[in-house]
VOPAGU-2260 file (C-alpha; in pm, 1 decimal, decimal comma):
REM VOPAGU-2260
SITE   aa  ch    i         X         Y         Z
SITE  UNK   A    0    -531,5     697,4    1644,3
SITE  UNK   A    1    -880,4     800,7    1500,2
SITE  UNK   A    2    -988,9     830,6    1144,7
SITE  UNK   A    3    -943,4    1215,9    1182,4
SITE  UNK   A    4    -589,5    1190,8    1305,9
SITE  UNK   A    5    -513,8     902,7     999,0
SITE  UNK   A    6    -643,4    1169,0     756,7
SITE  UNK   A    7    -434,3    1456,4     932,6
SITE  UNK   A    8    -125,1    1275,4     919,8
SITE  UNK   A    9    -185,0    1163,4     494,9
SITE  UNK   A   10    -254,5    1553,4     412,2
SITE  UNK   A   11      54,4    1665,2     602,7
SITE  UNK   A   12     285,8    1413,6     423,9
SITE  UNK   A   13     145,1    1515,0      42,9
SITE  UNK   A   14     404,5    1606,9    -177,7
SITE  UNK   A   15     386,8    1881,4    -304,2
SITE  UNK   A   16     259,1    1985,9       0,8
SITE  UNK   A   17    -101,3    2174,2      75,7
SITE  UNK   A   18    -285,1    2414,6     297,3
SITE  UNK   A   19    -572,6    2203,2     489,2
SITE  UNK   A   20    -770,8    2499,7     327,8
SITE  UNK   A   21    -679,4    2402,1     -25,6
SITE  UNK   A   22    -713,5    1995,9      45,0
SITE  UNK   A   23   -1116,4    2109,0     177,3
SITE  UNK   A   24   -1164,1    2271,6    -149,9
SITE  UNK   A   25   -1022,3    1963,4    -337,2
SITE  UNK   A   26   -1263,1    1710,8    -139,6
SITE  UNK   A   27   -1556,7    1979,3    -161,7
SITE  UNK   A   28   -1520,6    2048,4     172,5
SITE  UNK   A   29   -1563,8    2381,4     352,8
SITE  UNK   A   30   -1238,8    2455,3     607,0
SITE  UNK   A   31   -1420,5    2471,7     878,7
SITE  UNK   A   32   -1596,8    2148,7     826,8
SITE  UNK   A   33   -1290,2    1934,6     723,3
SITE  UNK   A   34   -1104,5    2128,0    1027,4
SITE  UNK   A   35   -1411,3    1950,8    1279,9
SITE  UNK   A   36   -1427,2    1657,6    1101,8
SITE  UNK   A   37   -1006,3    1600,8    1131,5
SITE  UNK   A   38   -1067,8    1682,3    1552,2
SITE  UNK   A   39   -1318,2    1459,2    1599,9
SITE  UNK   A   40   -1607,9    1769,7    1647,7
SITE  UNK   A   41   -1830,2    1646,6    1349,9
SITE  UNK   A   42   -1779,9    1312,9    1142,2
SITE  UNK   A   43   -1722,0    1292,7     793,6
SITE  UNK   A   44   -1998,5    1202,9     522,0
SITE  UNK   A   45   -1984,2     901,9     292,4
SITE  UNK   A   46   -1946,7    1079,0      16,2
SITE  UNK   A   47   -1670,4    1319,0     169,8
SITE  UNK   A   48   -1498,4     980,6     254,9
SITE  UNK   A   49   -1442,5     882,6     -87,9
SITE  UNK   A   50   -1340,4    1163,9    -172,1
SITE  UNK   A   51   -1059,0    1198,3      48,3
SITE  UNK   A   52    -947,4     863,8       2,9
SITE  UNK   A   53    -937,2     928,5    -382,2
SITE  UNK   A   54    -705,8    1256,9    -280,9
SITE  UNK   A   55    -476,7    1078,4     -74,8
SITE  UNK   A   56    -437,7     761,7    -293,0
SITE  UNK   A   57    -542,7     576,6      -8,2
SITE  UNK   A   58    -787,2     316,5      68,7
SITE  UNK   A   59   -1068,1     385,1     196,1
SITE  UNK   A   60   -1102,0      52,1     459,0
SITE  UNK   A   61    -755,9     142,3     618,7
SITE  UNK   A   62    -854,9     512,8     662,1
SITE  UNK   A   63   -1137,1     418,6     852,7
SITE  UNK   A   64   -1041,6     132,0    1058,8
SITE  UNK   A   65    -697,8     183,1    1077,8
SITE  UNK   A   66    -611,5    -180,7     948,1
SITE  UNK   A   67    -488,5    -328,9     599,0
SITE  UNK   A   68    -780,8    -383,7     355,1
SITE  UNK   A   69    -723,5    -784,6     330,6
SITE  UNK   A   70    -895,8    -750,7     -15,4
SITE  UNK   A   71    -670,1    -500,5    -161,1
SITE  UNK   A   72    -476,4    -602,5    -479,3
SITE  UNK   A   73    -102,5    -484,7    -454,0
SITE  UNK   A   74      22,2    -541,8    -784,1
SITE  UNK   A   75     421,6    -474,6    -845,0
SITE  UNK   A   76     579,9    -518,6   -1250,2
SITE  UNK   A   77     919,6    -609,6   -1353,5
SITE  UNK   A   78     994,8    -300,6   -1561,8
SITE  UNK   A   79    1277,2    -283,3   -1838,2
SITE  UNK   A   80    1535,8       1,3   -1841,0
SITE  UNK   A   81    1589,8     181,6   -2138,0
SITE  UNK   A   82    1986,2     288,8   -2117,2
SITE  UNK   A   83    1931,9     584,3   -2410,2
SITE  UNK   A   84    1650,6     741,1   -2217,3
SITE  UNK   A   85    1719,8     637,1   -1871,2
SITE  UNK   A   86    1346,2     534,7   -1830,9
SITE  UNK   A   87    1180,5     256,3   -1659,9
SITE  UNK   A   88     831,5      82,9   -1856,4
SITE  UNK   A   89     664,5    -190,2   -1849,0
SITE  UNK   A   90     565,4    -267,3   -2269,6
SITE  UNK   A   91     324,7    -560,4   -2198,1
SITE  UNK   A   92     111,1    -405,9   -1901,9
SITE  UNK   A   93    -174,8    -344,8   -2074,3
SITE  UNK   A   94    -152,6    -638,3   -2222,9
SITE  UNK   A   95    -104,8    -807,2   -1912,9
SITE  UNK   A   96    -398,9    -643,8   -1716,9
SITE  UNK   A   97    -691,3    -896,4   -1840,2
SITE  UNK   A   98    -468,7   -1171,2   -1679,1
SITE  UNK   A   99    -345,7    -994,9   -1369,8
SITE  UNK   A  100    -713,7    -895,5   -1341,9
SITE  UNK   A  101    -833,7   -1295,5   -1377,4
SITE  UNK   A  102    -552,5   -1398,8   -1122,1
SITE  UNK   A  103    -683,0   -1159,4    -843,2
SITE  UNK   A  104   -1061,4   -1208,3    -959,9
SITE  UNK   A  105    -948,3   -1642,1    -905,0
SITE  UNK   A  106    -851,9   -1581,1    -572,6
SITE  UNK   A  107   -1155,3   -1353,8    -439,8
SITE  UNK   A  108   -1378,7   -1634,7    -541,4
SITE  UNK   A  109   -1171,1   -1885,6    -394,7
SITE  UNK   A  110   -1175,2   -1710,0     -28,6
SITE  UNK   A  111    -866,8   -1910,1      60,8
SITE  UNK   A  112    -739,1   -1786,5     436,3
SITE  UNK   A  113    -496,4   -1480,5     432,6
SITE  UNK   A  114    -170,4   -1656,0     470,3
SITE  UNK   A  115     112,1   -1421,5     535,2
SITE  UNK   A  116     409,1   -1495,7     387,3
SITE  UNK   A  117     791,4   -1543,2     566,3
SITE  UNK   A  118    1016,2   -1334,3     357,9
SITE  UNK   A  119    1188,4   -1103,9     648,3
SITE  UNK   A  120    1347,4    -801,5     525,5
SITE  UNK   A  121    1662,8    -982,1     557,7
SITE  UNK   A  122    1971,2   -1042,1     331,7
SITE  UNK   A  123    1979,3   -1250,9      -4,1
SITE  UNK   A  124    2225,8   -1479,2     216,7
SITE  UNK   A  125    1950,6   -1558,7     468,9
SITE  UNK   A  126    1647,1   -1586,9     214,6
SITE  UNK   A  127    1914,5   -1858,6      47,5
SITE  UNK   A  128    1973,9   -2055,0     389,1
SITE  UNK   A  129    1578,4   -2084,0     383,5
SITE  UNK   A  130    1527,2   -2210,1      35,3
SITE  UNK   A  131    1811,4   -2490,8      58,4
SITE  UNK   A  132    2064,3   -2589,0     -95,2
SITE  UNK   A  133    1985,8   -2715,9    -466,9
SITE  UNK   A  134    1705,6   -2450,6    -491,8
SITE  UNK   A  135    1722,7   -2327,9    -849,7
SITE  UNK   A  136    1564,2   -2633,4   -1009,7
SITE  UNK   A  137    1267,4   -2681,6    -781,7
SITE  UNK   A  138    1272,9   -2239,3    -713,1
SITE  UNK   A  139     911,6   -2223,4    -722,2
SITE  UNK   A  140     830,2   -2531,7    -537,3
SITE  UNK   A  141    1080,4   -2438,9    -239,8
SITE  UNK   A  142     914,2   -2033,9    -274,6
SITE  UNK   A  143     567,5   -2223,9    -186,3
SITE  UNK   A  144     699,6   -2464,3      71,3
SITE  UNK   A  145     944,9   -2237,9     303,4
SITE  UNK   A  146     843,6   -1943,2     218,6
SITE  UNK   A  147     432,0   -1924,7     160,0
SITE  UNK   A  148     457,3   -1729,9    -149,8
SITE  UNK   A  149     204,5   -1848,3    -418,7
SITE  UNK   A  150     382,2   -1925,4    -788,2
SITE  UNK   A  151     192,3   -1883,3   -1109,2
SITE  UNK   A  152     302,9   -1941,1   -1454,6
SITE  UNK   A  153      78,2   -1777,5   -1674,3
SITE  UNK   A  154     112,0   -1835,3   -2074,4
SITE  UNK   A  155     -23,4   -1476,7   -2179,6
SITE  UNK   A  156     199,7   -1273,9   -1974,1
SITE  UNK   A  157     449,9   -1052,1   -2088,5
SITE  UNK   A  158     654,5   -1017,5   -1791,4
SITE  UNK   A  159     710,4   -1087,3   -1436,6
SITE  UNK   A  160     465,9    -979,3   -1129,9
SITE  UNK   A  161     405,8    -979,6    -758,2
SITE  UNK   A  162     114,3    -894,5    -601,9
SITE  UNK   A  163    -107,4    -865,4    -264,4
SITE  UNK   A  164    -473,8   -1044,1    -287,1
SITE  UNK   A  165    -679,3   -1167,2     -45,3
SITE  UNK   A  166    -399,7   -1189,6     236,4
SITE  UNK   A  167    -190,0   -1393,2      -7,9
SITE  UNK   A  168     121,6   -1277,9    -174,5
SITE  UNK   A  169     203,6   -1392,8    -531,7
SITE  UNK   A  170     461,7   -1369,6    -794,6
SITE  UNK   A  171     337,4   -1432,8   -1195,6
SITE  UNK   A  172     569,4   -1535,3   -1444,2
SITE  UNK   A  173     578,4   -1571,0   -1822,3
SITE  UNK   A  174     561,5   -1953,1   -1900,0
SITE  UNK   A  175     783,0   -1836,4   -2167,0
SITE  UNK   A  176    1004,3   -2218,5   -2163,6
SITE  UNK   A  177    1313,4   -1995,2   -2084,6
SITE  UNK   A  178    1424,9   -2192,9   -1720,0
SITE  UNK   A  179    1714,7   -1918,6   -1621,3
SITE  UNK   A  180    1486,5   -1600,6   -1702,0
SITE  UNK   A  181    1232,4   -1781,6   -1504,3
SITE  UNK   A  182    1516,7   -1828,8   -1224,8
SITE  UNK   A  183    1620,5   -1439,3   -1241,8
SITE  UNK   A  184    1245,4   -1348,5   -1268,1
SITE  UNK   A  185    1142,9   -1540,1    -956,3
SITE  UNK   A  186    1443,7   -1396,8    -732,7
SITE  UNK   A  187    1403,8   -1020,3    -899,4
SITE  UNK   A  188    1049,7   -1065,7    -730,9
SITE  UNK   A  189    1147,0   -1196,4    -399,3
SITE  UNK   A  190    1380,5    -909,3    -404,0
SITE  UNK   A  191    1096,8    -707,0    -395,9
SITE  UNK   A  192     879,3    -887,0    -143,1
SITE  UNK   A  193    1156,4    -901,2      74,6
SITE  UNK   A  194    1144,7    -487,4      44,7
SITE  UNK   A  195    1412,0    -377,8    -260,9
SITE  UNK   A  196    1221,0     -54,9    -358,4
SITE  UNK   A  197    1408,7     -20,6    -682,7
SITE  UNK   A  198    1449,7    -242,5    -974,5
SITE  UNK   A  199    1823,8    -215,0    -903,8
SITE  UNK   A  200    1813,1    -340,0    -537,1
SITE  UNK   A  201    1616,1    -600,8    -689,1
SITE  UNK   A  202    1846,1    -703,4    -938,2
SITE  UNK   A  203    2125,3    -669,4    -704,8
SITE  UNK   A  204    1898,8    -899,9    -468,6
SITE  UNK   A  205    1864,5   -1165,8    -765,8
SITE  UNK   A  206    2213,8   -1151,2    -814,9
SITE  UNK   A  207    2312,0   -1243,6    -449,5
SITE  UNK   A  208    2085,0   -1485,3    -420,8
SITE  UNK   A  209    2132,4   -1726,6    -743,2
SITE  UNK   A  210    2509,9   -1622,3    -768,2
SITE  UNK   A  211    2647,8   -1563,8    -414,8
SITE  UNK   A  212    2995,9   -1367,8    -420,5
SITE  UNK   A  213    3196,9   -1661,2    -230,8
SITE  UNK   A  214    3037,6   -1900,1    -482,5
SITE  UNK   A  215    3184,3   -1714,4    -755,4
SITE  UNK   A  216    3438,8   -1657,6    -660,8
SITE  UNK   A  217    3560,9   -2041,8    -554,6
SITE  UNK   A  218    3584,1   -2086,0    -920,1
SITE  UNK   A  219    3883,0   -2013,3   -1128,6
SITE  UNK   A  220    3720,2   -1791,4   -1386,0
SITE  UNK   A  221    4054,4   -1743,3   -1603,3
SITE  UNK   A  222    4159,4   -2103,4   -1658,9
SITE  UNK   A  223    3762,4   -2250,4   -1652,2
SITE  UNK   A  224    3694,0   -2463,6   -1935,8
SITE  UNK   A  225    3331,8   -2464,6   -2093,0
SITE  UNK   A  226    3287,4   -2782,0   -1873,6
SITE  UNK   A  227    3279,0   -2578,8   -1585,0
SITE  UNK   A  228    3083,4   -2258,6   -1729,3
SITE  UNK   A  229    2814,7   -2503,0   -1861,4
SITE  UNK   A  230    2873,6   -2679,0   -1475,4
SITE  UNK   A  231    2806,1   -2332,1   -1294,0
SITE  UNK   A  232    2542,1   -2253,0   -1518,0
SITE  UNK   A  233    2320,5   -2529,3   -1494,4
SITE  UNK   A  234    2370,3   -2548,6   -1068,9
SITE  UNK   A  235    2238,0   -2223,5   -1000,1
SITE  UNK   A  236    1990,2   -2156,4   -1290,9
SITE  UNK   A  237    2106,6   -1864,3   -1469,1
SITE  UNK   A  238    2215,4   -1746,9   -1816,6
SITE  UNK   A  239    2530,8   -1687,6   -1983,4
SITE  UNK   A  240    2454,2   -1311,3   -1979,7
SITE  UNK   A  241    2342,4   -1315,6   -1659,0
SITE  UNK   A  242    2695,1   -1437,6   -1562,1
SITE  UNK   A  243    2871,3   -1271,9   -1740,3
SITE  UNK   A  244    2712,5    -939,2   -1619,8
SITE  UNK   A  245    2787,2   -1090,6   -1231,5
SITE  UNK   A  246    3173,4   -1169,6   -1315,8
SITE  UNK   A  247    3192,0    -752,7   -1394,8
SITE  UNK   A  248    3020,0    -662,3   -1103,7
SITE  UNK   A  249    3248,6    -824,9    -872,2
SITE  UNK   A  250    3562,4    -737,6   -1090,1
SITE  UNK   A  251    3649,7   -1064,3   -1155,6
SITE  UNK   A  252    3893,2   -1111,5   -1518,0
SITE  UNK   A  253    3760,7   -1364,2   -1754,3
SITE  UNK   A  254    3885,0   -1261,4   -2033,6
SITE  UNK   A  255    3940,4   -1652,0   -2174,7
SITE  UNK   A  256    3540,3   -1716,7   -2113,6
SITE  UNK   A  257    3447,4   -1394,9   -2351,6
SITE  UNK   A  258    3308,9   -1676,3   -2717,7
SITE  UNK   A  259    3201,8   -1896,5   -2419,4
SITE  UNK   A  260    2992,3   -1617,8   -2213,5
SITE  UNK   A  261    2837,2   -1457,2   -2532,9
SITE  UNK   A  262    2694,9   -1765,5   -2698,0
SITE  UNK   A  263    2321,3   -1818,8   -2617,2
SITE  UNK   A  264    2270,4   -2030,2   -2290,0
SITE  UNK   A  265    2173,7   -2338,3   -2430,7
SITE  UNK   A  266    2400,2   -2347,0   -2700,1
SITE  UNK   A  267    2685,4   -2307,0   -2417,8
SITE  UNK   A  268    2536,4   -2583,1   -2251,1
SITE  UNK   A  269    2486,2   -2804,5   -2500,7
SITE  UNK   A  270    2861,7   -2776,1   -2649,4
SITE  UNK   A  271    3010,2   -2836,0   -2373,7
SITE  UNK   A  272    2850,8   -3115,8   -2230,5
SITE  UNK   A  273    2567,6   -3445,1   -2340,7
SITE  UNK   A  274    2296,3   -3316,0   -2073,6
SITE  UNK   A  275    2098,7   -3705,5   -2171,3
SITE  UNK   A  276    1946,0   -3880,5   -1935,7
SITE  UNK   A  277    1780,1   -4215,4   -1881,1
SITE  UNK   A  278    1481,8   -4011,4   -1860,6
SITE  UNK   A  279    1564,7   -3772,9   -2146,4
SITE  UNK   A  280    1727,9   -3452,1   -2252,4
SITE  UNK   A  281    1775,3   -3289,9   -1925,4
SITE  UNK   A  282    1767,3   -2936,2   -2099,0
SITE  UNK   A  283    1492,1   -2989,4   -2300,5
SITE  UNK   A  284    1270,6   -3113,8   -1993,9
SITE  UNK   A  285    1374,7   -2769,5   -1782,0
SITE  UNK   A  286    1254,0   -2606,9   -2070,4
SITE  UNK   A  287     948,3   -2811,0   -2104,2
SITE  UNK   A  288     900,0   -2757,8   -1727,6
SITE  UNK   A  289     919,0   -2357,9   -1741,0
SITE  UNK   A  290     647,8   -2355,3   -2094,9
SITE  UNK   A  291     326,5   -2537,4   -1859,8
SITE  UNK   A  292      95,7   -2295,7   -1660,6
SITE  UNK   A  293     130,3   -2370,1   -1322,6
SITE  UNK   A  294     -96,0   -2225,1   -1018,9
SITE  UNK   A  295    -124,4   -2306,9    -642,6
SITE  UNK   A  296    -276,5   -2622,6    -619,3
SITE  UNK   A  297    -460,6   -2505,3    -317,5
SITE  UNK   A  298    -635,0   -2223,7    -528,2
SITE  UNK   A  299    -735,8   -2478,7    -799,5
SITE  UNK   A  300    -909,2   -2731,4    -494,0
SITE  UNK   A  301   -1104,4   -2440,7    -360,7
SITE  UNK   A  302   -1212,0   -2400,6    -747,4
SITE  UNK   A  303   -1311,8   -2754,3    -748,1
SITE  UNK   A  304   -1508,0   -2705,3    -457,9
SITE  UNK   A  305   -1673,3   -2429,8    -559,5
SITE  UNK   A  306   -1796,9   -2585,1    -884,1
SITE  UNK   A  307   -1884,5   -2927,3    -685,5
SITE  UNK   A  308   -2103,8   -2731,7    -464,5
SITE  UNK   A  309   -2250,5   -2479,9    -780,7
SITE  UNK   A  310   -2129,3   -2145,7    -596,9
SITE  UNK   A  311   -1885,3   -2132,9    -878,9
SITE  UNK   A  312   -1874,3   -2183,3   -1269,2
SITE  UNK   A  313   -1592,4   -2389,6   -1459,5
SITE  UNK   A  314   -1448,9   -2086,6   -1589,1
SITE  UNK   A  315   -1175,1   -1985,8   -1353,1
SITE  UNK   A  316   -1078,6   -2328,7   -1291,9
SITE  UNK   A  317   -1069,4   -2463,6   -1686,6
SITE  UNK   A  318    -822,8   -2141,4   -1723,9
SITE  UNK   A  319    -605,4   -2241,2   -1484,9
SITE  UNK   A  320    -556,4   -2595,4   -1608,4
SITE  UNK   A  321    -576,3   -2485,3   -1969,9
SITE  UNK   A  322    -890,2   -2680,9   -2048,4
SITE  UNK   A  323   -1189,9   -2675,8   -2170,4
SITE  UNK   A  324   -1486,5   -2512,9   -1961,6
SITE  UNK   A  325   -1742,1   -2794,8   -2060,2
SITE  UNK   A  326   -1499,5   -3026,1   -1952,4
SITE  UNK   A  327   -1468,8   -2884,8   -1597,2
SITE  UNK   A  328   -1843,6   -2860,7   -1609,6
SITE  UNK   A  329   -1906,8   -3225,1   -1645,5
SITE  UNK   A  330   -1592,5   -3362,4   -1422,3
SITE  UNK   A  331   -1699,9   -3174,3   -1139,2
SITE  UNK   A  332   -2100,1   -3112,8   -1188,3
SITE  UNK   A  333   -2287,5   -3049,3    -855,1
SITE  UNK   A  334   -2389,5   -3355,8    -708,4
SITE  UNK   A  335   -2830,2   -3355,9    -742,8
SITE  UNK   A  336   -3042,8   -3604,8    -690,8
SITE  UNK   A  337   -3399,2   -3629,2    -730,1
SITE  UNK   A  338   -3582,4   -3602,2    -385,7
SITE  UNK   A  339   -3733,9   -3933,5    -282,3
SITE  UNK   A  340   -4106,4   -3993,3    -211,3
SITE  UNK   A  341   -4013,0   -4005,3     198,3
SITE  UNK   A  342   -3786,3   -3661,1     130,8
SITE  UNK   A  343   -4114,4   -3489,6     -15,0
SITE  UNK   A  344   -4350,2   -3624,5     306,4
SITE  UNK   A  345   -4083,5   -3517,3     517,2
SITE  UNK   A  346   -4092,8   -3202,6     361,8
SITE  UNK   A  347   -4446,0   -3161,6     358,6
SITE  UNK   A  348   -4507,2   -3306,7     656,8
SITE  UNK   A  349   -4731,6   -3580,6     535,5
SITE  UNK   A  350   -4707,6   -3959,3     630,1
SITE  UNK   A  351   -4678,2   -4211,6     389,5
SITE  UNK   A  352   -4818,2   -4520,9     390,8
């Protein structure tokens, strides 16, 4: 397929549709010269180019060569639902645009390899089987590992993201210290990656895969104690809400569990069981865990490179590890010497004697 056939085939699938004589007007085309320039009789001008690309929403790279722009940023945002209204928004996005912006701008510099990632458009079941059992504790160390999708925890985000940079798929997350909306947030995403179009076939996605139906159902919901609630809870990472909206879905009674479901997750964990440790509070360091900023450590080495070998400034890199820039400037300063006496002969090609 040529460009002009690419082009053909975008105009005829606009909605509303248009008249190839209207689309020239639109692109400041005559018909006669967009109708040559679609068979391949004339070519089309830069200018025209850009133009038609800005029409069609497309881009520009993948009109013309007919392949994926491996620097396009795909950006997709967790959007809350609004049951009055029936809308769909996302409240913190332009709020969130200076850091979505600094996460794509991080890995353009970086020019990491294009790594595609291996979420199939399969089933939450068979995403599961891939991510092992045990899963929702180490979730975004097991999304790296099996699945090469890149994690980051950002502070100063409002809500949840996944995104297309470089050839490398990401999801963001709030580093909010909330471990089960971290959970739900990094399966909502994978829903999406894995090709749920809606927010609902995402959710429904999340739900499968942190709360599978034979899972739930193994446990006798109307004679559990809070022992087992707090039990369930705390295996697969999610919240009392989050449970509680799952145990409807499926049409499951638990009627007994309605104080236990509506108390705030940690409060229904902590009641119910001593989560100590030799090592600690066991809740407390899950939430400690889901507050830091976390970002692929291979992104961060490039970074390090970069500013070792002065292509790059400290900037990007101090962000990610929430530190100082002057620190990252001195810890990894390019590595000059003064020439020596033989290096300027050399140079010069003089002989010294």
């Amino acid at each position: 397929m040529d460009i002009g056939q690419r082009i053909s085939e975008r105009i005829d699938a606009l909605v509303p549709a248009i008249t190839r004589k209207d689309f020239a007007g639109r692109v400041g085309m005559t018909p006669d010269a967009l109708s040559r320039a679609l068979s391949g009789k004339r070519g089309f001008a830069s200018i025209e180019l850009v133009r038609v690309a800005e029409e069609l929403h497309a881009d520009i790279h993948e009109l013309i060569t007919g392949e994926r722009n491996p620097n396009q940023v795909f950006v997709n945002a967790r959007h809350q639902y609004d049951h009055a209204t029936t809308s769909r928004s996302v409240p913190t996005l332009e709020d969130d645009k200076a850091v979505l912006e600094d996460i794509c701008v991080a890995y353009l510099q970086a020019e990491l390899p294009a790594r595609p990632h291996k979420v199939t458009a399969g089933s939450p079941a068979q995403v599961r089987d891939v991510l092992g059992t045990g899963f929702a504790r180490p979730f975004a160390d097991r999304m790296e590992e099996r699945l090469d999708l890149d994690v980051i925890r950002a502070n100063d985000l409002g809500t949840a993201y996944s995104g297309t940079v470089g050839g490398r798929t990401f999801v963001a997350i709030p580093a909010t210290g909330s471990w089960f909306r971290e959970n739900w947030d990094l399966a909502h995403e994978l829903g999406h990656v894995a090709g749920s179009q809606s927010e609902a076939e995402a959710n429904s996605f999340a739900a499968n895969l942190l709360m599978p139906e034979e899972l739930v159902r193994s446990v006798n919901w109307s004679r559990a104690s809070q022992e087992t609630v707090a039990d369930f809870l705390w295996q697969t990472g999610v919240s009392t809400y989050a449970l509680r909206v799952r145990l409807e879905a499926l049409g499951i009674p638990h009627a007994p569990l309605a104080d236990v479901l509506s108390q705030n997750t940690q409060r229904a964990l902590r009641r119910a069981r001593s989560w100590s440790s030799e090592f600690g509070d066991e809740i407390t360091m899950r939430m400690e865990a889901a507050s830091r900023r976390r970002f692929p450590l291979d992104l961060q080495e490039a970074h390090e490179v970069g500013v070792e070998e002065g292509r790059l400034g400290p900037g990007y890199l101090a962000w990610m590890r929430g530190v100082e820039a002057e620190w990252i400037a001195e810890t990894y300063a390019p590595d000059v010497h003064d020439p020596s006496v033989n290096d300027l002969a050399a140079a010069f090609g003089l002989a010294v004697g």
